[in-house]
Each structure stands twice: as structure tokens, then as C-alpha cells.
N, C-alpha and C positions, 0 to 999 in steps of 0.2 A: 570764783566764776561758776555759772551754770552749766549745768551738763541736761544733755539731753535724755530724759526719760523712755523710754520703751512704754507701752501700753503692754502689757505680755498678755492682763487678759483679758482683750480685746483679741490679740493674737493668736490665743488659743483657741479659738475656733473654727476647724477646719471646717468645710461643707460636707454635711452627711450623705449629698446626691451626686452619683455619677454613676455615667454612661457610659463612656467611653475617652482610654486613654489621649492626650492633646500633648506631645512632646515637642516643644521650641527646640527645634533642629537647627532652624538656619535666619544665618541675621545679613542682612543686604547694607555693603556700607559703599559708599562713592569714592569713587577715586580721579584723578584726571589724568595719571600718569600709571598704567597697564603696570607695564614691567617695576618702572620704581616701588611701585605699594607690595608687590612681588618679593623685591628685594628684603623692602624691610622688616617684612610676616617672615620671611626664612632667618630673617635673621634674629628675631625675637627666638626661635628654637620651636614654631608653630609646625606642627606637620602638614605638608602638601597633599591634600586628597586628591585632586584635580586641576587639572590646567586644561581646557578644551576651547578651540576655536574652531569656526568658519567663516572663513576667506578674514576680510578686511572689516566686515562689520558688525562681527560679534565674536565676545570671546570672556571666559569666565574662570575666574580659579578659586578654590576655597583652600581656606586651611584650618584646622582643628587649637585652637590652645591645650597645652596638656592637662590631661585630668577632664577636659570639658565633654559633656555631652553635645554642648551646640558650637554650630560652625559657625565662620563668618566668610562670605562671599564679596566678590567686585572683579569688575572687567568691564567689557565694553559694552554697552546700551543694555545692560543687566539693571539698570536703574533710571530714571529722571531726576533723583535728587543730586542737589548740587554737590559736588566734590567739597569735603570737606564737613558738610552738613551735619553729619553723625557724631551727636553729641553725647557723655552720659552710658558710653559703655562701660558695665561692669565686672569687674574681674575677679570673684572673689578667692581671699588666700587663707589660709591658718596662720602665716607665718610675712607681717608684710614687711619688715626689714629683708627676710633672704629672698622675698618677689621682688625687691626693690634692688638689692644688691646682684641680682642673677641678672636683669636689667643692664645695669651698671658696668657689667661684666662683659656683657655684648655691646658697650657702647652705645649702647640709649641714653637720651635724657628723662630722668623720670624727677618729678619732686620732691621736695622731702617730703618728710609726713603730715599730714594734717588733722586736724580733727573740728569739729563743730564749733561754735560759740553758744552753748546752752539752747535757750529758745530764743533764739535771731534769726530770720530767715530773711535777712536785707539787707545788703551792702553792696563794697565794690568788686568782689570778690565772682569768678566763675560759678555760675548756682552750680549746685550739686546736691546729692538727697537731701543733706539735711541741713541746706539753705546758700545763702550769698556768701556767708565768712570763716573765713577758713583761718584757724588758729594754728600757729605755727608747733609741732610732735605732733604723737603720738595721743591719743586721748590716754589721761594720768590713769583711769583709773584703769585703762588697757579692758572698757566693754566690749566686750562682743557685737560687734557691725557699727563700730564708730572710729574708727581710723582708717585713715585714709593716704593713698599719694596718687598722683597724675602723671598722664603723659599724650601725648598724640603723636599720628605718621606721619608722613611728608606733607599728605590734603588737609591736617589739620583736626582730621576726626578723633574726636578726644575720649581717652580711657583712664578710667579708674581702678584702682586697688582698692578695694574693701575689707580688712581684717574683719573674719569670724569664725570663731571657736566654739563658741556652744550656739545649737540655731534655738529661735522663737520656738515654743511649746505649742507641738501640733503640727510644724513642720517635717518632722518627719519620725515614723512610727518608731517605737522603742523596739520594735522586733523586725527591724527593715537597717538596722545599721550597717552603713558601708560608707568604704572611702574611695576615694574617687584616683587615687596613686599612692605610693607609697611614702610620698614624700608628704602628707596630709596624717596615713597612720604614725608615721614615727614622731608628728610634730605633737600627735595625740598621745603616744606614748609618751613625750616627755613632759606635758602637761599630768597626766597621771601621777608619773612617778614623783614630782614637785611636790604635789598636793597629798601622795602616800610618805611620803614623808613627813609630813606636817603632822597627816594621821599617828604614824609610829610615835611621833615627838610627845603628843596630847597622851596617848596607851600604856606611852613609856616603856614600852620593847617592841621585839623585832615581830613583824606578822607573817606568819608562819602561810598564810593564806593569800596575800600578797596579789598571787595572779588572779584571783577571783575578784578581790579589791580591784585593779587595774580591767579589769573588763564590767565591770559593774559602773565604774567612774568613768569609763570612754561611752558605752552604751548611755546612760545619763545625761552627758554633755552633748552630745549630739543630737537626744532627742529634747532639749528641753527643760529637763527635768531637775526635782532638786540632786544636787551633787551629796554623795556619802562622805561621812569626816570621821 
């Protein structure tokens, strides 16, 4: 079967001009039922930034995803799109079996894994990035931004799980590394430690340098870059 290629360098290239910082803070989704959609963001384990209303005909809550910079809002005439509308949000994780099983935990339905069908961007299938059809795992070869699983809340408003572990080159700077919770650094640390083993195995002894190794191969992976062996 085919798999779907990355263009990386096409990817690599960042824009050289800027102004001024543009941070996606906040994402507007419909809902038709106040309280119920309520329910079900607390029960995802999203934090409550706000609940504010006045009287009967307006009223707005947000809540945070963990690790996330941006929120997502809905309440009452905070939008004109239809309930349910909100298709294609992305959620991305390091780790999408334990995003999937934490899910699971709280009694969601989420789907199994999926992943692409090569270059097919047609079928019967819900589109999603990277097209109509959705093959049943995990992508084999476990790329970085190509596995996938689903779910939506009571309106219908459908979200995605994105696994990715090393980002596109030029994404983001090699001397700007950070993680977003800790539950992303340890998933890094155990990705390191996997692959310095592999190193030890090839060296044929113990490296005595180890943490230098494991901070050189987290910083790498995050920004892009070739990985150390």
C-alpha cells in the first residue's frame, strides 16, 4: 500500500518577514444545547476558564485542552453557525493510543486508529487532512502527522487526534524547544531513550555521555532535524 509522502522541503521554509506576533487563541464552535456541551468539555478533563452570561440571551463558556495554547468557546448567540457545523478540529498528541485510552477512561467514544490510504483523496469515508479514506491502525510505519482517531460531542462537532513526534523542519527553531506538559516531555524522553539504545547497541558499550545524547536527540526531533545514531 502507499503511504503518504511529506514534501519536507517545501516545508522548510519558513517566512523571513514579520511584524508582529498573530497568536490563535480562540476557536468558536456551535452548539444547540448550553449546558449539555458544558458537560461534556468538563468531562473530557478540559479546564473551565469562563462561564459568563446576561439575562436569557447571551451567555459564553470556554475551556482550555491540556497542554493547548488555544481555547475553544460556545454559548448562546456567540455564533450563527449551525450547531454542529464544526468540522476537522485538531488535536494534536505524542502519544495517540494514551489520548485515546484517557478518552476511553472518561467514557467517550473515540475511534480506533486510522491512518491514510497513500495518495487517495476520495471515497466514502469522513474527509479529513489527508483525504476520504480512512484505513483501519495506526500508520505502519508510525510517521510523524499521519495517525489518526475521531470523535465528536453531543452537536456533532467532529474532532481529531493527530500523532506527531518530530514536527516538519522550520517549524520550529532548534533553540526555542519546549513542551507544552509534561506528559509530552516524558513521551520525548522515552522516545530518546529507545533510540539511545539502539545507539549503545551499534557503539557496543555503555555511553558514558548519555544525557547529552538524550538532549541533543529531543532538541532534533522537535525541531526537524536529522536525528543522532
Amino acid at each position: 500500500m502507499a503511504t503518504l509522502e511529506i514534501d519536507r522541503d517545501a516545508a522548510a521554509k519558513p517566512s523571513t518577514s514579520r511584524s508582529v506576533d498573530l497568536k490563535l487563541e480562540v476557536v468558536v464552535i456551535p452548539v444547540s444545547d448550553v449546558d449539555r456541551a458544558k458537560a461534556f468539555y468538563a468531562r473530557l478533563g478540559w479546564r473551565l476558564d469562563a462561564d459568563f452570561a446576561s439575562g436569557d440571551d447571551w451567555r459564553v463558556i470556554q475551556f482550555t485542552p491540556p497542554g493547548s495554547a488555544c481555547s475553544v468557546i460556545f454559548g448562546k448567540n456567540v455564533t450563527a453557525a449551525a450547531p454542529g457545523s464544526a468540522r476537522g478540529l485538531y488535536l494534536i498528541v505524542s502519544d495517540l493510543e494514551a489520548a485515546r485510552n484517557d478518552l476511553l477512561s472518561r467514557g467517550i467514544a473515540v475511534s480506533e486508529p486510522f491512518h491514510g490510504a497513500g495518495d487517495v483523496h476520495a471515497g466514502p469515508d469522513e474527509p479529513y487532512l489527508f483525504g476520504s479514506v480512512r484505513v483501519s491502525g495506526a500508520d505502519p510505519k508510525r510517521g510523524s502527522y499521519s495517525s489518526f482517531a475521531s470523535f465528536s460531542d453531543p452537536d456533532g462537532n467532529g474532532w481529531l487526534f493527530q500523532e506527531v513526534t518530530t514536527r516538519l523542519p522550520g517549524r520550529i527553531a532548534a533553540d526555542d524547544t519546549t513542551f507544552a506538559s509534561q506528559t509530552d516531555l516524558a513521551a520525548a524522553l522515552r522516545r530518546a531513550s529507545v533510540a539511545h539504545g539502539e545507539h549503545e547497541k551499534r557503539t557496543g558499550g555503555h555511553d558514558e555521555n548519555w544525557a547529552d545524547w538524550y538532549a541533543d536527540y529531543i532538541v532534533r526531533e522537535q525541531a526537524g532535524q536529522e536525528l543522532p545514531t
